[in-house]
mmCIF file of the protein (N, C-alpha, C, O) and its ligand, coordinates in Angstrom:
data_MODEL
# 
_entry.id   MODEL 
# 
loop_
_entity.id 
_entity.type 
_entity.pdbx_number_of_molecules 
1 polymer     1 
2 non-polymer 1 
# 
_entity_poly.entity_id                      1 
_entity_poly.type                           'polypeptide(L)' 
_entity_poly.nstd_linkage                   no 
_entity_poly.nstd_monomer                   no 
_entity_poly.pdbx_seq_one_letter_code       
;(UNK)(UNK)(UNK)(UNK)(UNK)(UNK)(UNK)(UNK)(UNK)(UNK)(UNK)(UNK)(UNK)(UNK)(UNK)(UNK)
(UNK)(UNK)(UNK)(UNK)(UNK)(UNK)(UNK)(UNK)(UNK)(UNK)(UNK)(UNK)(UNK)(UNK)(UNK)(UNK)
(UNK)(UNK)(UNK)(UNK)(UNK)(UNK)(UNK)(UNK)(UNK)(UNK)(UNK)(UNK)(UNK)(UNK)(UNK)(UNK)
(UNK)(UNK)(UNK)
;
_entity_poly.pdbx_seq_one_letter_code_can   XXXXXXXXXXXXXXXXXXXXXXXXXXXXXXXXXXXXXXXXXXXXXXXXXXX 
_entity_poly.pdbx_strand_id                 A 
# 
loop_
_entity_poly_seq.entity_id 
_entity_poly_seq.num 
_entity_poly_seq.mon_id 
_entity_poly_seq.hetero 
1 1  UNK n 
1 2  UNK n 
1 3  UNK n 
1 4  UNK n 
1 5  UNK n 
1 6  UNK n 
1 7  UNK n 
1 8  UNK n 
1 9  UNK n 
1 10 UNK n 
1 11 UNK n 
1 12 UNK n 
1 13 UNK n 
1 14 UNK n 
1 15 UNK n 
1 16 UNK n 
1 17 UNK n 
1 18 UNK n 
1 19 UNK n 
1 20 UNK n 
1 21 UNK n 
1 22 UNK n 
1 23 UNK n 
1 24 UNK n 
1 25 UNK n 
1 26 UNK n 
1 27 UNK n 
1 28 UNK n 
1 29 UNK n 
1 30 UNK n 
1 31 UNK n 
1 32 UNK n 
1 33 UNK n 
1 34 UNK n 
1 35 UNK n 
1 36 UNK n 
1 37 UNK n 
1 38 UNK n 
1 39 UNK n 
1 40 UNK n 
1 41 UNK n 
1 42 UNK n 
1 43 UNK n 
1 44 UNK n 
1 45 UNK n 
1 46 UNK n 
1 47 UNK n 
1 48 UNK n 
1 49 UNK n 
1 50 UNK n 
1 51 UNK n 
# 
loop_
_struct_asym.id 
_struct_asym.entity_id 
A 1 
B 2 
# 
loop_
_chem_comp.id 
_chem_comp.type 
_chem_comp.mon_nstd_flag 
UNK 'L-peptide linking' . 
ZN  non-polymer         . 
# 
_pdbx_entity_nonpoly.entity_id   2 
_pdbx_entity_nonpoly.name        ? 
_pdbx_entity_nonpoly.comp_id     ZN 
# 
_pdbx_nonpoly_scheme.asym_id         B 
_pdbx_nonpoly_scheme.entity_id       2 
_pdbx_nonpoly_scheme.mon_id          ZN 
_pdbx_nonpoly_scheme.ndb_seq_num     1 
_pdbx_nonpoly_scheme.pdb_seq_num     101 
_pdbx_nonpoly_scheme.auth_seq_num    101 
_pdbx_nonpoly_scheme.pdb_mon_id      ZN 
_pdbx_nonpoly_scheme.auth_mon_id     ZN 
_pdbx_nonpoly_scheme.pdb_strand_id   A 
_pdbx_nonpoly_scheme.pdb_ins_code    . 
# 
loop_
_atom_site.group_PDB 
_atom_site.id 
_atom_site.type_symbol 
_atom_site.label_atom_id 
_atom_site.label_alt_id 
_atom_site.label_comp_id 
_atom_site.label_asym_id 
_atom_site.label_entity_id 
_atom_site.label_seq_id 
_atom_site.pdbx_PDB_ins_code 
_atom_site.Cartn_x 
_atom_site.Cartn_y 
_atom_site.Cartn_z 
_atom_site.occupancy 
_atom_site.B_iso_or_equiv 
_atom_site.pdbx_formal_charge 
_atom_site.auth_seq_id 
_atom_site.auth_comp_id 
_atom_site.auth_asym_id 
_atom_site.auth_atom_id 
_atom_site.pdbx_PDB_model_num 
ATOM   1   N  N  . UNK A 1 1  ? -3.219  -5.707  1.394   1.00 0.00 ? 1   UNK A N  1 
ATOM   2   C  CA . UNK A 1 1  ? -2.973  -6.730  0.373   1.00 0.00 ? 1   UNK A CA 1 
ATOM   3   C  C  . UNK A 1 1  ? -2.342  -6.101  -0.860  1.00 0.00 ? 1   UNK A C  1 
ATOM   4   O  O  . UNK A 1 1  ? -2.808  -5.146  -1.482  1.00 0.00 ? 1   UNK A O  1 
ATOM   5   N  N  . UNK A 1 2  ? -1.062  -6.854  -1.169  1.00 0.00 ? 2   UNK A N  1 
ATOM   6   C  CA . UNK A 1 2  ? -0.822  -6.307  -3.039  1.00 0.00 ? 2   UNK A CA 1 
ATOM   7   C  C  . UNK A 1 2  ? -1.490  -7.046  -3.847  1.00 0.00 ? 2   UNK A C  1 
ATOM   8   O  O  . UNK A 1 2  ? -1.945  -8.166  -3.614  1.00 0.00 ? 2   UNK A O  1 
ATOM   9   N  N  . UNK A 1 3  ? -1.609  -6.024  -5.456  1.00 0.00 ? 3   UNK A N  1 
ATOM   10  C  CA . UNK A 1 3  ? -2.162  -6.482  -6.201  1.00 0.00 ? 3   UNK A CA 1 
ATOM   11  C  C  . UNK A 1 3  ? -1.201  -6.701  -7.568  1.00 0.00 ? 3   UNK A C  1 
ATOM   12  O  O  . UNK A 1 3  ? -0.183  -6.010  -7.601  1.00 0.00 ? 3   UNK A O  1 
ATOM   13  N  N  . UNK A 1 4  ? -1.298  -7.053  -8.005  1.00 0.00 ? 4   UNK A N  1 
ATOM   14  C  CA . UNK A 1 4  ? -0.027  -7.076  -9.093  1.00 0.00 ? 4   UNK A CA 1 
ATOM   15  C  C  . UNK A 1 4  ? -1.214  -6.866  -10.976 1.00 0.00 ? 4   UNK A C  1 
ATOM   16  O  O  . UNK A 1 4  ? -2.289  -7.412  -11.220 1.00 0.00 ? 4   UNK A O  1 
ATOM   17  N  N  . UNK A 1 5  ? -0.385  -5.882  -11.902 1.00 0.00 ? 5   UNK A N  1 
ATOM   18  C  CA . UNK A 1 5  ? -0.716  -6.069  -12.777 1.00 0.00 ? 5   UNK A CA 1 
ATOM   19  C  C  . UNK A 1 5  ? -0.752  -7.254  -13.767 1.00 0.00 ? 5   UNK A C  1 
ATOM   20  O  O  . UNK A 1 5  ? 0.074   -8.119  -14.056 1.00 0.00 ? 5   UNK A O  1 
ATOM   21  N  N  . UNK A 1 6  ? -2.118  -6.957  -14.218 1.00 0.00 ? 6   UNK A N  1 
ATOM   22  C  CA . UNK A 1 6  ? -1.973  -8.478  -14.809 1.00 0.00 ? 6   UNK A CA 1 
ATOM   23  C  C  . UNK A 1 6  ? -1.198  -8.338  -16.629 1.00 0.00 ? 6   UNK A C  1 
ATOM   24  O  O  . UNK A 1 6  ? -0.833  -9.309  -17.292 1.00 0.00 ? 6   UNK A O  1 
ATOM   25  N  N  . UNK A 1 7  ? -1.129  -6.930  -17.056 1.00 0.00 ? 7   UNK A N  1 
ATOM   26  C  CA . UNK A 1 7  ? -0.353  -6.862  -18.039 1.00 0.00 ? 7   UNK A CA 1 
ATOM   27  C  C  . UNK A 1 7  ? 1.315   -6.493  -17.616 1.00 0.00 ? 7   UNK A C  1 
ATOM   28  O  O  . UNK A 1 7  ? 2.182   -6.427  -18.486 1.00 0.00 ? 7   UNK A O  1 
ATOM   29  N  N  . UNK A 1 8  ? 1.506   -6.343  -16.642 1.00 0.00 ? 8   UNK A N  1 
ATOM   30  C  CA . UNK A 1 8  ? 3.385   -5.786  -17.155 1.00 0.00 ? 8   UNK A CA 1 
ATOM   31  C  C  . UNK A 1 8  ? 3.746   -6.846  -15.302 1.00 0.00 ? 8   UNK A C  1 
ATOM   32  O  O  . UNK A 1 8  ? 4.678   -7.448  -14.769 1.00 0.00 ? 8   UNK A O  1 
ATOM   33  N  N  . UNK A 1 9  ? 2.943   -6.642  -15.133 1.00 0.00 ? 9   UNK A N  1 
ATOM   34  C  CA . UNK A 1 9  ? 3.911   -7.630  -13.805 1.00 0.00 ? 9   UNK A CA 1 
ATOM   35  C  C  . UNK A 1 9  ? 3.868   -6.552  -12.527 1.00 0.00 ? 9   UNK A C  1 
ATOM   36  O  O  . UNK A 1 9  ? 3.813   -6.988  -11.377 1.00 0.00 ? 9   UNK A O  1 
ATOM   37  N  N  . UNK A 1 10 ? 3.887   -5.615  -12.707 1.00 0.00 ? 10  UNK A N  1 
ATOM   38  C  CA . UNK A 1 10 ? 4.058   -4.488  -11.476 1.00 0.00 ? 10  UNK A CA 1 
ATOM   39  C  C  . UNK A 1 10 ? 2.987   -4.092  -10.284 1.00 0.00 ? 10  UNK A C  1 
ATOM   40  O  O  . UNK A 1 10 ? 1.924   -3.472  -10.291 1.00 0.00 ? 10  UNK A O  1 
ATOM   41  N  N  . UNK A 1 11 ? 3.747   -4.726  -9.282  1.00 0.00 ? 11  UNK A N  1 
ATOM   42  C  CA . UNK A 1 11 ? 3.249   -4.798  -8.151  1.00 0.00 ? 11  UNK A CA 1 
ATOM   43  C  C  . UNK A 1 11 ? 2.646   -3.918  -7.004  1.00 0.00 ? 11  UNK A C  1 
ATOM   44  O  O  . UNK A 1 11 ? 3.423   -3.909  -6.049  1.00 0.00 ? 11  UNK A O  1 
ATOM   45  N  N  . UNK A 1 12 ? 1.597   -3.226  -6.797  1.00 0.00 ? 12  UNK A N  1 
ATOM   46  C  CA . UNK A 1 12 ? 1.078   -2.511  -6.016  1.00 0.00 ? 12  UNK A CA 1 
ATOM   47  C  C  . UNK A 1 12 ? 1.371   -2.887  -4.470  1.00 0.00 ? 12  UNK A C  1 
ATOM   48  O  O  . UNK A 1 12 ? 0.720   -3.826  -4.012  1.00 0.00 ? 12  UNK A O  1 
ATOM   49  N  N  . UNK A 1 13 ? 2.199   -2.303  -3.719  1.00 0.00 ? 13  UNK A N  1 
ATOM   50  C  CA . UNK A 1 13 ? 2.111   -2.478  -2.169  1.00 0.00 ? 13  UNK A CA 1 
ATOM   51  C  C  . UNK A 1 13 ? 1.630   -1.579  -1.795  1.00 0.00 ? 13  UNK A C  1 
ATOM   52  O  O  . UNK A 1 13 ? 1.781   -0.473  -2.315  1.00 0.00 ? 13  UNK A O  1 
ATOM   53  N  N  . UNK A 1 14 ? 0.908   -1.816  -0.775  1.00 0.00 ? 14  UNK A N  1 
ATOM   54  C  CA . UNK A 1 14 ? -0.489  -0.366  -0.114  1.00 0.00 ? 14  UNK A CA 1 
ATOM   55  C  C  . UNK A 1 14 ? 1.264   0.103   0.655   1.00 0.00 ? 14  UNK A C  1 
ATOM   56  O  O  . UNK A 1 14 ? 1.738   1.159   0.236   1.00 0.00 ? 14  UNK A O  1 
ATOM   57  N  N  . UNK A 1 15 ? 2.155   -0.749  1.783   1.00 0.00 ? 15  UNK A N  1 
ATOM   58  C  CA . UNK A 1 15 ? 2.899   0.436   2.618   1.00 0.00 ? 15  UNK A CA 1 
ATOM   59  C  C  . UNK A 1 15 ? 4.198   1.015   1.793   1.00 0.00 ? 15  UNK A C  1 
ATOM   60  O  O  . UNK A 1 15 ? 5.203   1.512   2.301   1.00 0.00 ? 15  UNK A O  1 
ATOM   61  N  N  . UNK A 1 16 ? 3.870   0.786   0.102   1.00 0.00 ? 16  UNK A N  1 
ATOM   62  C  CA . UNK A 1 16 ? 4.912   2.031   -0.155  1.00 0.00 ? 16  UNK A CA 1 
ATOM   63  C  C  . UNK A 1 16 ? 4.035   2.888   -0.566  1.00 0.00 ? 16  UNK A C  1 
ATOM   64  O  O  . UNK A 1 16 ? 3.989   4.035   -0.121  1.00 0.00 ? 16  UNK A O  1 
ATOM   65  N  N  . UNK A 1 17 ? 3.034   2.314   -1.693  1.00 0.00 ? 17  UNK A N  1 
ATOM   66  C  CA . UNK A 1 17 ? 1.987   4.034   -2.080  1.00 0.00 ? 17  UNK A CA 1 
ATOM   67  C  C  . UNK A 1 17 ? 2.818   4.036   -3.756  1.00 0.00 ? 17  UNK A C  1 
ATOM   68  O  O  . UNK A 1 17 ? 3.630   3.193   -4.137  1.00 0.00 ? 17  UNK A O  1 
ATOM   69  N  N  . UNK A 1 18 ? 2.392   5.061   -4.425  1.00 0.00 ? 18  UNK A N  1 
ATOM   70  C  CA . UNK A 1 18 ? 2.985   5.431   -5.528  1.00 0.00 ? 18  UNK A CA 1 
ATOM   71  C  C  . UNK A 1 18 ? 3.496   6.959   -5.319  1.00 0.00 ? 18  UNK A C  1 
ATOM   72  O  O  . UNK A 1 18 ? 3.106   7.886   -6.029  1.00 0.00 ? 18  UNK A O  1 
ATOM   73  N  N  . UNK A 1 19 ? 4.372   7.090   -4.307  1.00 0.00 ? 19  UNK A N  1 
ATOM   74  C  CA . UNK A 1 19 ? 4.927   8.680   -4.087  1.00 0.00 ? 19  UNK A CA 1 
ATOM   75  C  C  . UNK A 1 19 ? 4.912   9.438   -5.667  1.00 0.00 ? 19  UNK A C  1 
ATOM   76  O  O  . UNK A 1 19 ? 4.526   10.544  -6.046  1.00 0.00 ? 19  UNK A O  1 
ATOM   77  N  N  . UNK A 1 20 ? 5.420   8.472   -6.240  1.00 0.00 ? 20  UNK A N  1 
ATOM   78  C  CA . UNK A 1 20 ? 5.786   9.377   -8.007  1.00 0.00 ? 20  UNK A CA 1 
ATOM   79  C  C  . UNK A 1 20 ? 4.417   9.988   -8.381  1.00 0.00 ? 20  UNK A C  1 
ATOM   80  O  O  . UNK A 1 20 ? 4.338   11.120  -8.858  1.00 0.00 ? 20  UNK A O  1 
ATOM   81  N  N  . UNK A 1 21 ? 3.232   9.126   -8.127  1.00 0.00 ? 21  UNK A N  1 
ATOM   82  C  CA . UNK A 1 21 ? 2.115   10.117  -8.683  1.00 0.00 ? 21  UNK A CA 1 
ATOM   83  C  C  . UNK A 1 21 ? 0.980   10.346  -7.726  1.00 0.00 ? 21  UNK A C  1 
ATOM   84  O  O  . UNK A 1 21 ? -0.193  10.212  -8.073  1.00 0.00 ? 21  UNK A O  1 
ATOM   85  N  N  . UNK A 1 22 ? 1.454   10.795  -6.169  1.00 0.00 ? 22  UNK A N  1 
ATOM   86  C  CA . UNK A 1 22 ? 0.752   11.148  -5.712  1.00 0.00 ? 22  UNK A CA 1 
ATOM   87  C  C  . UNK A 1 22 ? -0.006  10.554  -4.696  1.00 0.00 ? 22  UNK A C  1 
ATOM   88  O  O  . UNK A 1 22 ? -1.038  11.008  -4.202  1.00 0.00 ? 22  UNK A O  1 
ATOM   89  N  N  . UNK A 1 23 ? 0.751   9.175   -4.323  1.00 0.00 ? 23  UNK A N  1 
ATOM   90  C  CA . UNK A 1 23 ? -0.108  8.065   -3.431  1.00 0.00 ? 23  UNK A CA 1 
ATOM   91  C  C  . UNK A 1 23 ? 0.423   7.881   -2.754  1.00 0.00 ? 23  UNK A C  1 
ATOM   92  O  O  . UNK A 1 23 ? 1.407   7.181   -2.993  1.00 0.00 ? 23  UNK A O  1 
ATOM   93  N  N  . UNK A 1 24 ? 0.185   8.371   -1.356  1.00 0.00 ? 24  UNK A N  1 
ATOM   94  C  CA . UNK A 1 24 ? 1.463   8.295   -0.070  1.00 0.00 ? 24  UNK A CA 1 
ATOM   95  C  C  . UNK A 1 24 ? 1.480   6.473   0.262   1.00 0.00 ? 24  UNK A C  1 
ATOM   96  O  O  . UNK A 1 24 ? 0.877   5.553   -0.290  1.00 0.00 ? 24  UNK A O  1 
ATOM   97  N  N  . UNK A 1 25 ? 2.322   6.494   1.252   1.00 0.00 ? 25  UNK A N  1 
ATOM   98  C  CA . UNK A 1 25 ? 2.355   4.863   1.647   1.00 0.00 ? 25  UNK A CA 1 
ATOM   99  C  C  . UNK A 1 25 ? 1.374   5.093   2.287   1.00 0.00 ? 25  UNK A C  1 
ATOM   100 O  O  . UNK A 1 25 ? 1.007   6.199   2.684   1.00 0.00 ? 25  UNK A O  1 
ATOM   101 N  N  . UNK A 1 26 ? 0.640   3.633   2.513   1.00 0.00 ? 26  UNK A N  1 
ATOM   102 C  CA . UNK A 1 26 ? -0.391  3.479   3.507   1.00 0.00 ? 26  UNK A CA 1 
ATOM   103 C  C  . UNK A 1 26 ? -1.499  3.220   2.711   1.00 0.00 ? 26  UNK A C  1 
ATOM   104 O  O  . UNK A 1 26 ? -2.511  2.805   3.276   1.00 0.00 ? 26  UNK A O  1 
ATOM   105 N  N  . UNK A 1 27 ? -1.506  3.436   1.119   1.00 0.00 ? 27  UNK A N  1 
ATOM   106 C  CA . UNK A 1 27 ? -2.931  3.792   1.062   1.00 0.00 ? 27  UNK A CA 1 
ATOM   107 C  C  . UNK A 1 27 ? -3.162  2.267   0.200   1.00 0.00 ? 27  UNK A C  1 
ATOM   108 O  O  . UNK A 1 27 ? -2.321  1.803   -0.569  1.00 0.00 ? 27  UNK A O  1 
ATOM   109 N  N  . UNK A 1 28 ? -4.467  1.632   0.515   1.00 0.00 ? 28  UNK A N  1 
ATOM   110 C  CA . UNK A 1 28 ? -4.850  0.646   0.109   1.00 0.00 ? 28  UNK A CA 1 
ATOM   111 C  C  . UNK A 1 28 ? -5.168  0.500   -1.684  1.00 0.00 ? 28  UNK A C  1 
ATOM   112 O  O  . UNK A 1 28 ? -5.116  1.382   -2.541  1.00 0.00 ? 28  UNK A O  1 
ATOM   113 N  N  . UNK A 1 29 ? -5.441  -0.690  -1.794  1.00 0.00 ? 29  UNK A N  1 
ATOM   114 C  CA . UNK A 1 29 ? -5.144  -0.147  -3.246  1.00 0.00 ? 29  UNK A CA 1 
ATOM   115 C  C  . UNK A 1 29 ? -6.921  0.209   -3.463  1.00 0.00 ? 29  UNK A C  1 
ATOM   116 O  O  . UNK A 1 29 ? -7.287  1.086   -4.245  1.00 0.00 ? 29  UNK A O  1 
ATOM   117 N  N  . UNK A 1 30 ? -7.933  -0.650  -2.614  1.00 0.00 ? 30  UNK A N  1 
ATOM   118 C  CA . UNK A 1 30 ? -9.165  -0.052  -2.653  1.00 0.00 ? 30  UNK A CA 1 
ATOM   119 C  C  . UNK A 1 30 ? -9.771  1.506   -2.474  1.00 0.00 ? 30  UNK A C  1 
ATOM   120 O  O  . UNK A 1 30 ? -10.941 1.878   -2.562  1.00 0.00 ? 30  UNK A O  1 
ATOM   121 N  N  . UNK A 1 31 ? -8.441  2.358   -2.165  1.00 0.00 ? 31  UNK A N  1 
ATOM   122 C  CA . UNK A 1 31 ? -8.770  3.859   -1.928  1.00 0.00 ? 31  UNK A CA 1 
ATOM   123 C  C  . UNK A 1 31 ? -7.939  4.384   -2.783  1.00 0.00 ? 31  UNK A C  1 
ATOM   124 O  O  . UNK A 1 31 ? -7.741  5.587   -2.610  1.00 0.00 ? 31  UNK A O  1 
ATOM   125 N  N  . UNK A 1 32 ? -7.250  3.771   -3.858  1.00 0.00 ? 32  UNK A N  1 
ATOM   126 C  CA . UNK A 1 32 ? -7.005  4.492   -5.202  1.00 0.00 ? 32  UNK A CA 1 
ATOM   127 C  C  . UNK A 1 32 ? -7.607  5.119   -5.747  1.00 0.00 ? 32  UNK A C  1 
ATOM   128 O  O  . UNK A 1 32 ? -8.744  4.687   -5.940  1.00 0.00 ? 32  UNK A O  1 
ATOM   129 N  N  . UNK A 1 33 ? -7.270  6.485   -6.332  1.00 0.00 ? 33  UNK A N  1 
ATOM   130 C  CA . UNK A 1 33 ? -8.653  6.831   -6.714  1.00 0.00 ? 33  UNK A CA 1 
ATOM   131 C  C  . UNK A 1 33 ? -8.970  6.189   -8.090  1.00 0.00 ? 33  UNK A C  1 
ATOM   132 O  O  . UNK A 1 33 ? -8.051  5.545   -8.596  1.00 0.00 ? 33  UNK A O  1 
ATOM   133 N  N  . UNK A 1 34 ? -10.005 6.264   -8.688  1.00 0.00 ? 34  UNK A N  1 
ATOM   134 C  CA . UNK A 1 34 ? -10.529 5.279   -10.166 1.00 0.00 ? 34  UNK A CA 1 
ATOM   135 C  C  . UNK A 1 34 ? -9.676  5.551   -11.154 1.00 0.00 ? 34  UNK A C  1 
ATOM   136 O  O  . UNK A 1 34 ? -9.459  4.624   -11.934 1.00 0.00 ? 34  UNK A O  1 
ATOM   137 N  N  . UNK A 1 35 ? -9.109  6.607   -11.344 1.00 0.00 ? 35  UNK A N  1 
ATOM   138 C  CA . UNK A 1 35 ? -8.626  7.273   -12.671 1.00 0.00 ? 35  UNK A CA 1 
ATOM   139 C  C  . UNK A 1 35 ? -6.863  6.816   -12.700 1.00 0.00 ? 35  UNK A C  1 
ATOM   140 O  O  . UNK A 1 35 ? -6.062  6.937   -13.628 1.00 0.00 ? 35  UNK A O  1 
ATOM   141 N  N  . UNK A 1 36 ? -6.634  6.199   -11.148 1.00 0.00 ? 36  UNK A N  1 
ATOM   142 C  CA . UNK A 1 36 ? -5.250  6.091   -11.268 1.00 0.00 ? 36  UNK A CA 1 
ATOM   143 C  C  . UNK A 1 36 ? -5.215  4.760   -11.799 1.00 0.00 ? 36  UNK A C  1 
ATOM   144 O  O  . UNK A 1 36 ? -5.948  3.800   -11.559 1.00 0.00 ? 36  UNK A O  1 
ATOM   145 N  N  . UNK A 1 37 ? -3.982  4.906   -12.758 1.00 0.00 ? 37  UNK A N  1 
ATOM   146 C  CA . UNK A 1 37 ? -3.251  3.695   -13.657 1.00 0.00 ? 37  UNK A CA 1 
ATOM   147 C  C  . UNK A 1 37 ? -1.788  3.083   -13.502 1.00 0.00 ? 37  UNK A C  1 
ATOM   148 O  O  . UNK A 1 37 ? -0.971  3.771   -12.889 1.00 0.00 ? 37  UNK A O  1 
ATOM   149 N  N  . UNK A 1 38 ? -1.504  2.199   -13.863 1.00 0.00 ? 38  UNK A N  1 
ATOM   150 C  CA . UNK A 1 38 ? -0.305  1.716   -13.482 1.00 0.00 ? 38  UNK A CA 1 
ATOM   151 C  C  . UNK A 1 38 ? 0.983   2.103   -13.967 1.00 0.00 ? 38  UNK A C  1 
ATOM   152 O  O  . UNK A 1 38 ? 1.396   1.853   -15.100 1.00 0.00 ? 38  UNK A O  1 
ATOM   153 N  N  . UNK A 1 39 ? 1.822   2.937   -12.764 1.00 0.00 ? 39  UNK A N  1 
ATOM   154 C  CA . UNK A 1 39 ? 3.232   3.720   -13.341 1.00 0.00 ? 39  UNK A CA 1 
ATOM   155 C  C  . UNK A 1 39 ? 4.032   2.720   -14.117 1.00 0.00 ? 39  UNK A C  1 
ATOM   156 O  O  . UNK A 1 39 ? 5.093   3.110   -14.606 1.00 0.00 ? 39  UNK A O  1 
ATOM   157 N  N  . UNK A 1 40 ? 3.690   1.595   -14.276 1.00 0.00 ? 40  UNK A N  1 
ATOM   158 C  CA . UNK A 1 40 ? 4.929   1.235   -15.270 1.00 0.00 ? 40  UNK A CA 1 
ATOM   159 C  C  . UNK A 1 40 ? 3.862   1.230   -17.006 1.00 0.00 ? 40  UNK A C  1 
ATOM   160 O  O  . UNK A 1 40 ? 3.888   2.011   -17.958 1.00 0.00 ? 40  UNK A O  1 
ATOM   161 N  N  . UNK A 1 41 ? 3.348   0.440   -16.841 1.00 0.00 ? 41  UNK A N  1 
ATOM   162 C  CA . UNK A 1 41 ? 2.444   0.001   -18.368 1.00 0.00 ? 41  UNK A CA 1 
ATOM   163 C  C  . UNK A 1 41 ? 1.276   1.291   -18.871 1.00 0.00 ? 41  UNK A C  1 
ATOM   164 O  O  . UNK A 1 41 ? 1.099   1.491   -20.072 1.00 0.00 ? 41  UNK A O  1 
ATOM   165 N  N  . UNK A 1 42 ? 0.627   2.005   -17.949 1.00 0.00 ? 42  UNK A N  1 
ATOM   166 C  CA . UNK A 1 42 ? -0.997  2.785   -18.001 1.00 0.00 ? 42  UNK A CA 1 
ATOM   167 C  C  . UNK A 1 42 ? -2.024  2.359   -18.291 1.00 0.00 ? 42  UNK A C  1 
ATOM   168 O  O  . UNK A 1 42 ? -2.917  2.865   -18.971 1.00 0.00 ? 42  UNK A O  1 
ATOM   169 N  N  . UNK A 1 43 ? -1.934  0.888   -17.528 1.00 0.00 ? 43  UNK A N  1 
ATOM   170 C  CA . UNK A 1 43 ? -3.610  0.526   -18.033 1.00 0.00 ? 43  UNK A CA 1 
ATOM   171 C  C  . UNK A 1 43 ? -4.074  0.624   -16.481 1.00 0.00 ? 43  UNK A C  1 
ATOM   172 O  O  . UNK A 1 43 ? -3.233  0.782   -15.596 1.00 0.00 ? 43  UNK A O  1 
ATOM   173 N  N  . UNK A 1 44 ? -5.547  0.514   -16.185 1.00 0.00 ? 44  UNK A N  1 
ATOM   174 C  CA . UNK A 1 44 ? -6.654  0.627   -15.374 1.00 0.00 ? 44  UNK A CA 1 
ATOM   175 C  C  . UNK A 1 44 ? -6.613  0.028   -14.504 1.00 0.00 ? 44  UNK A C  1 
ATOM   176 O  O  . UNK A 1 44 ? -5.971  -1.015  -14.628 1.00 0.00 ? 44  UNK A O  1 
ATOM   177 N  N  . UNK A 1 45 ? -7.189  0.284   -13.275 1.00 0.00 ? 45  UNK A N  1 
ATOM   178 C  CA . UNK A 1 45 ? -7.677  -0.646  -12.054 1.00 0.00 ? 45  UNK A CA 1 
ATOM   179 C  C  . UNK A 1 45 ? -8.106  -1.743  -12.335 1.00 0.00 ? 45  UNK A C  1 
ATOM   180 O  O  . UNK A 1 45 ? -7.615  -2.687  -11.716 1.00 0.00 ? 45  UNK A O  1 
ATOM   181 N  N  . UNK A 1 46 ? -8.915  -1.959  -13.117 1.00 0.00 ? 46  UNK A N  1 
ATOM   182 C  CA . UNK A 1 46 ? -9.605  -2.956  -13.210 1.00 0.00 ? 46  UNK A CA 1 
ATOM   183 C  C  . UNK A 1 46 ? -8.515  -4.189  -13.646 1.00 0.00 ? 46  UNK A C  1 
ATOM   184 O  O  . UNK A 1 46 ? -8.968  -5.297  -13.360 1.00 0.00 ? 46  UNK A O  1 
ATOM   185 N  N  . UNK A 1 47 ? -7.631  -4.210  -14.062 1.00 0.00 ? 47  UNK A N  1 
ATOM   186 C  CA . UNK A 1 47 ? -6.368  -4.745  -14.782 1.00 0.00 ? 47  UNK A CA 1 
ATOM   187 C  C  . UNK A 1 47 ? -5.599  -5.505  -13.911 1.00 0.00 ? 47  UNK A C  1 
ATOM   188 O  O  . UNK A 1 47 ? -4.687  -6.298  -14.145 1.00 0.00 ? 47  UNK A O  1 
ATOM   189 N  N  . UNK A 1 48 ? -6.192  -5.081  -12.699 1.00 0.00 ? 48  UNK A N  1 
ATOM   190 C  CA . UNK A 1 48 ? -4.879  -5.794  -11.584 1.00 0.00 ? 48  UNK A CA 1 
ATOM   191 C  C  . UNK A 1 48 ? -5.747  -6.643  -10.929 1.00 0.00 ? 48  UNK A C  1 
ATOM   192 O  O  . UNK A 1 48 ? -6.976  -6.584  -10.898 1.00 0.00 ? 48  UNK A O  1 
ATOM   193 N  N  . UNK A 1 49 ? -4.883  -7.569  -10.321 1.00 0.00 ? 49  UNK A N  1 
ATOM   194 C  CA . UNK A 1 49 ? -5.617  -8.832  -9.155  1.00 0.00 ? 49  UNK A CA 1 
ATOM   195 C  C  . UNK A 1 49 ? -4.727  -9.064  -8.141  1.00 0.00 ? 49  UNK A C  1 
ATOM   196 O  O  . UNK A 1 49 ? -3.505  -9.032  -8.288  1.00 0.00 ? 49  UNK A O  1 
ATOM   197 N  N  . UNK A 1 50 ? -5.377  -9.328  -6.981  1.00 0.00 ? 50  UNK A N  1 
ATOM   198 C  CA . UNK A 1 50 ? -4.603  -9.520  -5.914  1.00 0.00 ? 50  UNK A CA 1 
ATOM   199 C  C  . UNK A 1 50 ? -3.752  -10.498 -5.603  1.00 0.00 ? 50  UNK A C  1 
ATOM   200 O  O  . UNK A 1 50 ? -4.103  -11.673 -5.496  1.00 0.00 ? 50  UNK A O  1 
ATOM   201 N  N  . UNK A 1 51 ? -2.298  -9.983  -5.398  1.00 0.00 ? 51  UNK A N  1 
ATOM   202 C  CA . UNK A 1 51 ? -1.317  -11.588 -4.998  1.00 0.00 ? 51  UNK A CA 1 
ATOM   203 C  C  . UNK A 1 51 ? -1.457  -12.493 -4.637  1.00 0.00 ? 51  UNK A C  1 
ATOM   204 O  O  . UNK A 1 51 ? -0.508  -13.270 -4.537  1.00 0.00 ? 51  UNK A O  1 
HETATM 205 ZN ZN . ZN  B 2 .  ? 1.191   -2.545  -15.577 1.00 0.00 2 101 ZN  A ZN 1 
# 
């Protein structure tokens, strides 16, 4: 499932991943680890909701 930020708009897909900081494709956004934030804006997990 994607989740999209709820401050800048930017969309989490688990089959691309965030290669730029370390998040291969595949990975769900529930096995993010806690500390990761969103490459466009930098706010928190908690920040996003699912599409
Ligand atoms: Zn954002």
């Amino acid at each position: 499932m994607k989740y999209v930020c709820n401050a800048c708009g930017y969309v989490y897909d688990p089959a691309v991943g965030d290669p730029d900081n370390g998040i291969a494709p595949g990975t769900k956004f529930e096995d993010l680890p806690d500390d990761w934030t969103c490459p466009m804006c930098g706010v928190g997990k908690d920040m996003f909701s699912p599409e």
